[in-house]
N, C-alpha and C positions, 0 to 999 in steps of 0.2 A: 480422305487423304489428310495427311498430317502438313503444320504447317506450325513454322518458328518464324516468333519475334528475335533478330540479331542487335547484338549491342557491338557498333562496328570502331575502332580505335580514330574516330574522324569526327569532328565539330557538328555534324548533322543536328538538325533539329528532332528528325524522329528516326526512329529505329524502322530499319526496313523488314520486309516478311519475305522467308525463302519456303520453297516445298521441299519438305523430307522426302529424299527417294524410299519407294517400298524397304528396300535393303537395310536404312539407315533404321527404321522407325522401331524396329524394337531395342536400339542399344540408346536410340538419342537421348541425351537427360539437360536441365536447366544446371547453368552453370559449365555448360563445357564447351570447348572451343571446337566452331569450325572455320572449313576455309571457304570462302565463298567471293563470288566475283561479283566485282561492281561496276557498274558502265559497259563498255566494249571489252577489254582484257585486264585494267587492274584486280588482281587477287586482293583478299586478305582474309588474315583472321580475328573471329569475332566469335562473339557468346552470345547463347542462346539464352535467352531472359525469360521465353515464356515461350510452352508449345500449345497448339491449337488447332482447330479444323475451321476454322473461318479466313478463305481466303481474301485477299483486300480487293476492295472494285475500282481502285484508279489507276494499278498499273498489273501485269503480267508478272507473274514472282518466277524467277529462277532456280534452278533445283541448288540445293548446296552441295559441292564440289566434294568435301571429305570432312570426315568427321575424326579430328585430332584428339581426342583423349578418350580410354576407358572410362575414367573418372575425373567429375565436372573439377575444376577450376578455382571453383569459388562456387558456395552453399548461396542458396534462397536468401539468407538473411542479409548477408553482402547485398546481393543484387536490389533488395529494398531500400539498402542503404545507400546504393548508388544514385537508386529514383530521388530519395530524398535530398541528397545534396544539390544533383540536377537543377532540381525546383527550385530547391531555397535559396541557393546561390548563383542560380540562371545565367546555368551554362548548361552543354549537354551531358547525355549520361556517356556520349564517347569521349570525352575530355577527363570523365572520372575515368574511363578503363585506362586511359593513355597515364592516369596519375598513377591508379592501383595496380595495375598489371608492369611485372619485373620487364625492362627489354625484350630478354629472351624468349618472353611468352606472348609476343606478340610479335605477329609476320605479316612483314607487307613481301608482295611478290616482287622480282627483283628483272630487270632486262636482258635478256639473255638474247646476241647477235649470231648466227649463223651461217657459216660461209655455202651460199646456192652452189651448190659443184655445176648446175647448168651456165654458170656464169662464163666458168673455163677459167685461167692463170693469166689472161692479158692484160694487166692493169695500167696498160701505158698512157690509156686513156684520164685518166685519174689525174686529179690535184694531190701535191704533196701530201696534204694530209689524211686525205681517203687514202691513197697507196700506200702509206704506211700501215694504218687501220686493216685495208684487204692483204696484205700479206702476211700481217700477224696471224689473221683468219684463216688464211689460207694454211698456214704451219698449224694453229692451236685445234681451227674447226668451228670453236665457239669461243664467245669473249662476254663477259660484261662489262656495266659500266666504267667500274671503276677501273678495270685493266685497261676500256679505251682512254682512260682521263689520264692513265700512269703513260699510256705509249705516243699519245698528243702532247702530254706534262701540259696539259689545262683542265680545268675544269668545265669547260663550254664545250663541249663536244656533239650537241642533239645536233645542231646543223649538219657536221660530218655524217652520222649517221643516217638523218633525213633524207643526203643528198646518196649514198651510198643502196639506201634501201629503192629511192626512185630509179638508181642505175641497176638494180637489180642483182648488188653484186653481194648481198645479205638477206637475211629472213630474219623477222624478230620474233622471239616468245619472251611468256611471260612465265618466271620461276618461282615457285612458292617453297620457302627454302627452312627448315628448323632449324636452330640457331645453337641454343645449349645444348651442350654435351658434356657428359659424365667425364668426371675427370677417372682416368686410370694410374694406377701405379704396378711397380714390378715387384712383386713381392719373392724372397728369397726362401726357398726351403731345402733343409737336406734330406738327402735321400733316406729314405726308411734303412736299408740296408744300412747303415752306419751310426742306428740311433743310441748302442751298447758302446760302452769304453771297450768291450774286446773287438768291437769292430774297428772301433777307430783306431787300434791301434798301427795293423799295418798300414793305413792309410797315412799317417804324420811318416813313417818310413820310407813309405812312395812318394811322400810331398818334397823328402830333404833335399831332393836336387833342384829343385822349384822353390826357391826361398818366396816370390814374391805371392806364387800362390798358396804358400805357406801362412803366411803373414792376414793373408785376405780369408782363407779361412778359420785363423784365431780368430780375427775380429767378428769374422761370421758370429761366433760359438760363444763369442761376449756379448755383442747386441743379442742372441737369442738370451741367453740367461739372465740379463736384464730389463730388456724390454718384450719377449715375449714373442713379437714377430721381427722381420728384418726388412724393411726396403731396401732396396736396391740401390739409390741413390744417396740413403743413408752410409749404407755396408762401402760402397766407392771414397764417399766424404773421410769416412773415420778409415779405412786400411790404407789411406792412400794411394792403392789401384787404380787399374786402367781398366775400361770396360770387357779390351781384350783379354786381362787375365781371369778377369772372371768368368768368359766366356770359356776359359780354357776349363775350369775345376766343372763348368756345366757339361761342357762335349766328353770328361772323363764320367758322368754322370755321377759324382760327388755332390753336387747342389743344383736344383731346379727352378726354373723361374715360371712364378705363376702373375699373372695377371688379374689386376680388383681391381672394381669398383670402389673409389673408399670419397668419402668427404671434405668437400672444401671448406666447410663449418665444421670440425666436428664438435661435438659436442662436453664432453670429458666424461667423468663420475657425476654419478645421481647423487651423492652423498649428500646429504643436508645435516648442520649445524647450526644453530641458535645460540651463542656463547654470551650473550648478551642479558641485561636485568635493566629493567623499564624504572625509572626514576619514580614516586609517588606521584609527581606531578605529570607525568606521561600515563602511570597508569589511570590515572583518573583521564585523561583526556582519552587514552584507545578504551576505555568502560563509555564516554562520553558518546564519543563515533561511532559504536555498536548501535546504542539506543537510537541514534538519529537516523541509523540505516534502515532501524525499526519502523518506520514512521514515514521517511524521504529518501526517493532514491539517490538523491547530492548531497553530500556532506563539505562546507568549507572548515578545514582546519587552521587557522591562524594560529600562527608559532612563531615569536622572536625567532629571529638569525641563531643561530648554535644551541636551538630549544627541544632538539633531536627528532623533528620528525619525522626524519629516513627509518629509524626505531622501529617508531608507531606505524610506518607501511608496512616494514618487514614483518612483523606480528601480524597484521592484516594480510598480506600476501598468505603467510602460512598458513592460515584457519582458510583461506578460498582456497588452497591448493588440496589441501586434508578434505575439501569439499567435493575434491573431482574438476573443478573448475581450471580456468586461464584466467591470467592474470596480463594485463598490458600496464606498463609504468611508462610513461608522456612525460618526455624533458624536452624542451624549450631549442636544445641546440644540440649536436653533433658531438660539442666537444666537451660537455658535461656528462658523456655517459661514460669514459675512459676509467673515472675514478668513482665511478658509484660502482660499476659492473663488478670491481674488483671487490670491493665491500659485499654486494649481491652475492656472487659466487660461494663465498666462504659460506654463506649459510642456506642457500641454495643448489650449489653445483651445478652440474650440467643440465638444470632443467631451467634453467634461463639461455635467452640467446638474443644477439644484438641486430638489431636491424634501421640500417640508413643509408644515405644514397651514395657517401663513401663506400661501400663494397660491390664489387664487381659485379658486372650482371647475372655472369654463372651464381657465384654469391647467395645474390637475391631471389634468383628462382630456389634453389636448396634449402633456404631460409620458407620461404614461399610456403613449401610440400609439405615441411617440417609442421610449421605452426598448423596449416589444414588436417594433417594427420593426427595433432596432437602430441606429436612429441615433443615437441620445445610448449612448455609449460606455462613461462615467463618470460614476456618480449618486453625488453627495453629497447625505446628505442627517440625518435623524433617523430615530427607530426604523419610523417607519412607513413608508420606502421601502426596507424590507425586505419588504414585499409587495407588491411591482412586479411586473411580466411580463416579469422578465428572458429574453433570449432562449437566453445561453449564457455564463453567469456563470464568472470564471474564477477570480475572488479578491474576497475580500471583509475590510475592513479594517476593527476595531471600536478607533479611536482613543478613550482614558479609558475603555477599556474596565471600568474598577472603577465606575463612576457608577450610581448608582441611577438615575439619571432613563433609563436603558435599562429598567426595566422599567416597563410601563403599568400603569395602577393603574384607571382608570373608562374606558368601561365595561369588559365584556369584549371581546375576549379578552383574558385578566392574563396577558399573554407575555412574557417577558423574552428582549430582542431579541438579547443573546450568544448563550443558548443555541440559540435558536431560529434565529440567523442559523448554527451550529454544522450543524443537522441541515438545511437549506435548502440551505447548501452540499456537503454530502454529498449533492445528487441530481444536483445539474450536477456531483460529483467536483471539484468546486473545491477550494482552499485557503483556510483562515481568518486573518489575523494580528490577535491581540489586543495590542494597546499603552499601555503604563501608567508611568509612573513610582509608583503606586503600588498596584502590582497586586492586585485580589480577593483577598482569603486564599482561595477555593474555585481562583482559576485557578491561584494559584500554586503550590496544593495539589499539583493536577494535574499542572505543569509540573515540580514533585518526584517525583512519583508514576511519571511517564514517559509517562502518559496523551499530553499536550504537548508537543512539542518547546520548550525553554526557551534565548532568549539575551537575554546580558545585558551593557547597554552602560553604564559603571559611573562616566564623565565626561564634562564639558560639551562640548557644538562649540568647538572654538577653544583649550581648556585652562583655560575660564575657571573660576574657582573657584564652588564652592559660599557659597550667601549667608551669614554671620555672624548666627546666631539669637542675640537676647535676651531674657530672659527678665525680664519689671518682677515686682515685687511689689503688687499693687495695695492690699495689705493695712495693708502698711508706710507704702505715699504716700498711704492715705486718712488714715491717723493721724497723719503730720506734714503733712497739710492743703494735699497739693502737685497733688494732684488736681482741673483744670480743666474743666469743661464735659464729664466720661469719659477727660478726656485726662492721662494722669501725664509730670510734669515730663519726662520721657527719651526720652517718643516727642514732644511739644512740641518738643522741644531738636531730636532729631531732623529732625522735622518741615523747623522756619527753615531747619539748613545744607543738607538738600536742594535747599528752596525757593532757599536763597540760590546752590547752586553751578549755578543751572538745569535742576537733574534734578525728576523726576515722584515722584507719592507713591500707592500702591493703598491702603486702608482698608478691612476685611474686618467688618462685623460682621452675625451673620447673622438677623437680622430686620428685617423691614422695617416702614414707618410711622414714627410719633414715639414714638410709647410702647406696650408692651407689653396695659398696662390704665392704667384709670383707680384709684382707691383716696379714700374718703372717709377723711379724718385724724380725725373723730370717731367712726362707728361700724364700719370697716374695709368698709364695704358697697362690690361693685367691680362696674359695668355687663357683663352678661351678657345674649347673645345669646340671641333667644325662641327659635331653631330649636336649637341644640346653645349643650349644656355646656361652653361655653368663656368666656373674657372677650374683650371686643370693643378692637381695638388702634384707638389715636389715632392720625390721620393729621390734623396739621396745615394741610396744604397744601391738605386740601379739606374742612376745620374738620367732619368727620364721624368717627363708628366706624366701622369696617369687625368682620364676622365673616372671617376667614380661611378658614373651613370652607364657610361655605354662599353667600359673596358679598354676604349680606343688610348694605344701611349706614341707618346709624339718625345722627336729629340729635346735636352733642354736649351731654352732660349736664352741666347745672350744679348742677344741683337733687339731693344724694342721694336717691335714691327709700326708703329706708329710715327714716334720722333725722329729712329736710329740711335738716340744715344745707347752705352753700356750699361747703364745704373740698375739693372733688371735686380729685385731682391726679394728673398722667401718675408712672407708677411704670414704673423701667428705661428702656431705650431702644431705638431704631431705628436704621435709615440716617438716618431724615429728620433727626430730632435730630440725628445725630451731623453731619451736611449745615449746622443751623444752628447748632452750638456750633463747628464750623470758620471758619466766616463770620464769627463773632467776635473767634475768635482768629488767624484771618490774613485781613484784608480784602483785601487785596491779591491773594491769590490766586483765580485760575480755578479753581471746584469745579464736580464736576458729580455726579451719583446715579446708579448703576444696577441696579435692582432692577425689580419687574413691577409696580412702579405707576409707574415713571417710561419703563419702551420697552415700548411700546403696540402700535405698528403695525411693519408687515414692515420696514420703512428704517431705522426709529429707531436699533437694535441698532447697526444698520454706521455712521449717522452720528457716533454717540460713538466707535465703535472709531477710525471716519477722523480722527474730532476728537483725540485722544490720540496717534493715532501722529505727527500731523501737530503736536503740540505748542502746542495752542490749550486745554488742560486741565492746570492742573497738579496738584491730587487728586481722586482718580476715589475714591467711596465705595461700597463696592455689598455684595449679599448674597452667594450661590455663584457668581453670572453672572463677577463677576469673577475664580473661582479656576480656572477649567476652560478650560485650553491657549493661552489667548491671550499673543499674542510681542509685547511693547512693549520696545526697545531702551531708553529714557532714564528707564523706571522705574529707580532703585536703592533705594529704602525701600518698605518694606510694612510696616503693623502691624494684627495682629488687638485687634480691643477687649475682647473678652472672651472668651478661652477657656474658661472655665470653664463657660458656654454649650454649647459643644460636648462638654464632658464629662461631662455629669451625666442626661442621660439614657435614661431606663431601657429599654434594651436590648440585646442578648447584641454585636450590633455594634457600639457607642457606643465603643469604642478605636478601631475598627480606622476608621471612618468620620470621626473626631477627628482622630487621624494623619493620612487623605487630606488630608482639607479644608487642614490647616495647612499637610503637606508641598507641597498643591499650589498653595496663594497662596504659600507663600513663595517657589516656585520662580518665581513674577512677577518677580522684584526680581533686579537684576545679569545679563541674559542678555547685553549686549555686553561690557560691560569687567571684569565680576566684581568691582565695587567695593559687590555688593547687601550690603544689613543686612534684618532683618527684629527688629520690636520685639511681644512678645506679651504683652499686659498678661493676668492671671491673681491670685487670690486662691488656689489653691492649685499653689503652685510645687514642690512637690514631686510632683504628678503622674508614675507612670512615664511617660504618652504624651509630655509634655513633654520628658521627659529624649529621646528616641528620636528627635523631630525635630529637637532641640538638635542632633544629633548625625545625622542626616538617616540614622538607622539602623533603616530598612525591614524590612530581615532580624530584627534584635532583636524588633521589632512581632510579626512574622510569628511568631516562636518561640514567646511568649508566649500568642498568641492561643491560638494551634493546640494548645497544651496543656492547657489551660484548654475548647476545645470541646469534643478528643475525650473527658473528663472528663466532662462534662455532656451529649453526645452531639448539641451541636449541627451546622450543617455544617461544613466538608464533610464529616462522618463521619454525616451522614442529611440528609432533604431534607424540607422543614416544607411542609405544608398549612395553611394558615387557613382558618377555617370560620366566615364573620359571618353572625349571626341579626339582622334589621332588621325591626322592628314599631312602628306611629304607637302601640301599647300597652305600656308598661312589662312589666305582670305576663304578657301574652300570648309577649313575648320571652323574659322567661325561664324561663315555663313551656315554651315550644318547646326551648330552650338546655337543661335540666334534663335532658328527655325523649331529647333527642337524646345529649347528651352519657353519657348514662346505657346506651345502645344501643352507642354506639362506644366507652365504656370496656369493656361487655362484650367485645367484639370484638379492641380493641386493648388490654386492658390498659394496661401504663407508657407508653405510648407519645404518651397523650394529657396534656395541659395544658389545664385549664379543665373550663367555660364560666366565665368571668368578664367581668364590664363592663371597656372598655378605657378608657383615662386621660379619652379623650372620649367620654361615654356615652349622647353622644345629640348626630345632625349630622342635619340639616336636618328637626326632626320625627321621627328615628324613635329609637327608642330601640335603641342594640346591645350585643350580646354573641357575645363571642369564645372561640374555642377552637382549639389549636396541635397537629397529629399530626404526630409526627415519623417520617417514612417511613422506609423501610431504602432504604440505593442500591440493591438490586438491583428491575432493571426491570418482571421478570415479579414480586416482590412488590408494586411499586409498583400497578404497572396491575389485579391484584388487590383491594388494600386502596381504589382510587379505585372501582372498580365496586363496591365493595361500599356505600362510604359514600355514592355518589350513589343506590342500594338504598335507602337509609334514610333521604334526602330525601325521595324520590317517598311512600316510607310516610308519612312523617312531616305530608308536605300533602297525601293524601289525608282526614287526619283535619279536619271540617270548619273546629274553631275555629283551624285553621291555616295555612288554602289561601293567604291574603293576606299569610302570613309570609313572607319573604325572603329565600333562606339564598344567598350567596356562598362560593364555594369561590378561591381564590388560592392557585398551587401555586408552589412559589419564595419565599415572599413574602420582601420585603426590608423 
């Protein structure tokens, strides 16, 4: 008898074993989904990771219920690459399905009520809200969940039904329900009989007393001449019709309507184009990149800001694609692929296609099929179409590869998609290229180390100069009183002769909202969010608080809750402010915001990008969104508002993360004519990271850092584990934290840091506490000291008053 290992959508620790019914066993394959029941009645569906005839001796395996696909889901090689994230970033492999797997491809069973007809129509007996519940039942027959929550208008409805099912006056089952569905259109065609002009011709004779159906089959006979086919919904938009007159030229059997399958993606033309000619200094660097692919599977390319290395991928993309190969390109954020896609396209066509968590769920299964099948070629996309079904991956390109926002932080898996896109590539033997102007101190490490093949492209496309940093004192222009609205006299001045010579202005400051907090001027008391330890930031624009942690928005405060006086006032600043202290001091100009309270939806991102390049924006304010790759030719000014912001916080990375950020909005400014300036207002101007970007000297950074870690044995000379303790109890936390920490200092000795509360000691209700082991690189210690410490969880919440504790492990952490 045959028997499957399942990989169930659920935090489990291990993968449970079902029996293949006789029926199933000659179609079952690894990688395809089935449905199968857990416990008493939950359904679901899960993947078969591994078939076998060794049955398991600690419990009695279940048959599986139905086997949902011809063809598996996701290949072998995925499913290796699921075990390994598993491991290395210890969690389970059903938290990678729940990450990898699109919505629609995974079914949980759903509550289906039944009205007992033995019950009979008496429901006098009932409380109000069972009697409402049973006579809906009694009209529908069956009801779910959600129809009980809409006919209650609560959401707590299990008692109602608990109490209903004991009266006998329902039945429940459980539904396992497939979710996507093909989208359809109506496609229009005319009848063969009237495909000759001498056909048509008495036909327009018999239309002339029917103008409107007149009119609706011109426009028919012009979308076909143009486009080839005619939707229906199109043919209605452009005649200005009404469904019924088209109905009417159908029932004369003049035009029929057919029904398709068609594409919520589609894809376009295949056509490819390369319009483009590689600089000497690029072509020496993509001849560089070859040789080290020769030799290492990683390649770091270090390239100044505006040194073209989107070029040197595209040229690399083609030779893998001419190879038969996929190609995967890895950007940092969502809203940096709006204006590379558009660049891709032109020289790819419709063998690229986009994939993130802005597209709908139908969306991403289509997308899903697509990349398994092979047809979509080239996936750009963010960290999470790094768990695609790629068929036969040949390169994989991690553009800003230094960005934090590569690694996922809720839920699990906490993967960090370099490295992880590192070992995914080594099962297809691909090749990786990571690309930076200002590269990771761990890859660059590497890239020294020999680990990496390392090249490095050291000036701009074209020859153009690097931007002219300056450096304000904002100390000095607060004391002669030349400080407007955040704005010092020099970026102001600035500012006008941009505006005046017709060029664009980027504005870097990184928070968003109007104000930081609020602050009473009589007893210092500042509004603090009920869920975590934080102060809640003023956003203007929708006269509320927001917490930044938990989403939670609270009215604004006028009233201090402490003294009662009125004095409540915004302390520090935002985008938004800094949006309306521009407004004032240049009305005249087009501003616009970009930050995550202003691009909302999947368009927004790319409509500002298009609005800017198209020069219907003349300053663009924003938080990171606008430091990370984007190419605007008529920016030449950039100025950060406050750096000092970016350097004063507490952690072992806060230089090397300070450097990026500046080095990489400054590199916004000058990319056509090299006429950029960038202005950086700062209170302590003698910062060394200052001096470094003054001087756009990356390597200096990089010296210092690296000195300075192996010293204190950060990375990359070890690799840190975090360990958060989350409990709705104060003392419960840090009695778990105490116990725990006390067990792995045994174990690890110096190794460990903590438990201590972290700066925010409590987010959404729970109260945390943290602790830092810093691993040795070496593998086989690593994978050691993880099984041991996940050892001493499992201890740790067998003990009662702790089952409900919550311990997070995050390995990497950034």
């Amino acid at each position: 008898m045959k028997y499957v290992d399942v990989i169930l959508p659920l935090a489990l620790p291990r993968n449970y074993t079902y029996a293949v019914p006789p029926e199933m066993e000659s179609s079952i394959q690894v990688g395809s989904r089935v449905a199968v029941q857990l416990g008493k009645a939950k359904k679901y569906t899960g993947i078969v990771k591994s078939i076998h005839e060794q049955a398991p001796s600690a419990y009695k395996t279940k048959p599986l219920m139905d086997l949902l696909d011809k063809d598996p889901v996701v290949y072998p090689t995925q499913l290796a690459f699921w075990e390994w994230i598993a491991q290395y970033y210890m969690c389970n492999e059903g938290d990678v399905l729940n990450a990898a797997l699109p919505a629609h491809l995974k079914l949980s069973s759903e509550t289906v009520l039944l009205i007992n007809d033995a019950f009979g129509d008496d429901f006098t007996m009932l409380d109000d809200h069972e009697y409402l519940v049973a006579e809906a039942l009694n009209i529908r027959k069956e009801l779910r969940i959600g129809e009980v929550q809409l006919i209650l208008d609560k959401s707590d409805v299990y008692s109602v039904i608990k109490k209903l099912i004991e009266k006998k006056v329902c039945l429940v089952y459980e539904e396992l329900k497939e979710v996507y569905k093909e989208k359809k259109e109506n496609y229009i065609l005319l009848n063969p009989l009237y495909e000759s002009d001498e056909q048509m011709a008495p036909l327009f004779d018999e239309l002339a007393r029917a103008p409107k159906q007149m009119e609706l089959l011109l426009a028919y006979l012009h979308l076909l001449k143009t486009q080839g086919e005619v939707i229906q919904s199109e043919l209605l938009k452009k005649s200005g019709a009404s469904a019924a007159q088209l109905k009417g030229l159908v029932e004369k059997q003049i035009l029929q309507v057919e029904k398709r399958t068609v594409d919520r993606v589609p894809m376009g033309k295949i056509e490819a184009q390369l319009d483009f000619d590689l600089s000497p200094a690029q072509e020496v660097a993509l001849t560089k990149v070859k040789e080290c692919f020769n030799e290492k599977q990683v390649t770091l390319l270090h390239g100044v800001t505006s040194s073209g290395k989107t070029q040197i991928y595209v040229k690399l993309m083609e030779e893998c694609l001419a190879a038969g190969k996929q190609v995967l390109y890895l950007l940092p954020e969502i809203a940096l692929t709006a204006q590379i896609i558009r660049r891709l396209k032109k020289h790819f066509g419709g063998q690229i296609g986009i994939y993130h968590s802005r597209f709908s769920n139908n969306e991403r299964v289509e997308i899903w099929n697509k990349v398994k099948s092979g047809e979509i070629r080239i996936v750009l996309g963010a960290r999470s179409s790094l768990l695609l079904p790629f068929r036969d991956l040949g390169l994989i390109i991690l553009d800003e590869e230094h960005d934090p926002s590569f690694k996922q932080q809720e839920p699990a898996p906490r993967y960090h998609a370099r490295d992880a896109a590192i070992y995914y590539a080594s099962l297809f033997k691909a090749k990786v290229l990571l690309g930076s102007a200002t590269p990771a101190i761990e890859s660059y490490f590497n890239a020294k180390q020999g680990k990496y093949g390392l090249v490095e492209l050291n000036e701009r496309f074209g020859g153009i100069a690097m931007p002219v940093i300056e450096i304000v004192d904002l100390k000095q222009e607060t004391a002669l009183k030349e400080v407007i609205g955040n704005f010092t006299s020099v970026l102001r001045q600035n500012i006008t002769q941009a505006l005046q010579e017709g060029k664009q202005v980027i504005l870097f400051q990184n928070r968003r909202g109007y104000a930081p907090f609020l602050l009473c001027t009589t007893c210092g008391w500042i509004p603090n969010c009920k869920q975590c330890d934080v102060s809640l930031t003023y956003h203007k624009h929708q006269d509320n608080l927001h917490c930044h942690y938990c989403g939670t928005r609270y009215p604004y405060v006028y009233t201090c809750a402490a003294c009662g006086s009125q004095t409540l006032v915004p302390k520090n600043f935002g985008t938004e402010k800094i949006e309306e202290d521009l407004q004032q001091l240049f009305p005249e100009a087009r501003i616009a915001r970009m930050d995550m309270d202003a691009i909302r939806n999947k368009d927004s991102h790319n409509k500002m990008i298009q609005s800017l390049e198209q020069r219907e924006i003349d300053i663009l304010v924003g938080t990171q969104m606008v430091v990370k790759g984007l190419d605007f030719e008529n920016v030449n000014l950039v100025g950060i508002i406050s750096a000092d912001s970016l350097l004063s916080f507490p952690d072992f990375r806060v230089n090397e993360r300070a450097f990026q950020l500046m080095e990489q909005v400054s590199g916004r400014s000058g990319r056509k004519d090299g006429l950029g300036k960038v202005i950086i207002q700062a209170n302590n101007t003698k910062h060394p990271v200052l001096q470094y970007v003054t001087a756009h000297d990356y390597k200096a950074m990089f010296d210092t850092e690296i000195a300075e870690r192996e010293q204190f044995g950060y990375p990359p000379f070890s690799r840190l584990l975090k360990v958060t303790i989350k409990h709705k109890k104060q003392q419960t936390t840090e009695q778990a934290a105490l116990i725990l920490g006390n067990w792995l200092r045994s174990f690890l000795a110096y190794q460990l840091v903590g438990p201590a509360a972290p700066l925010v000691s409590r987010v959404r209700g729970f109260y945390l506490q943290e602790m830092l082991i810093k691993l040795p690189r070496d593998s086989k210690k690593i994978t050691q000291i993880k099984n041991k410490v996940k050892e001493f969880f499992s201890q740790l919440q067998i003990e009662k008053q702790f089952r409900s504790v919550v311990i997070i492990p995050d390995v990497d952490c950034v």
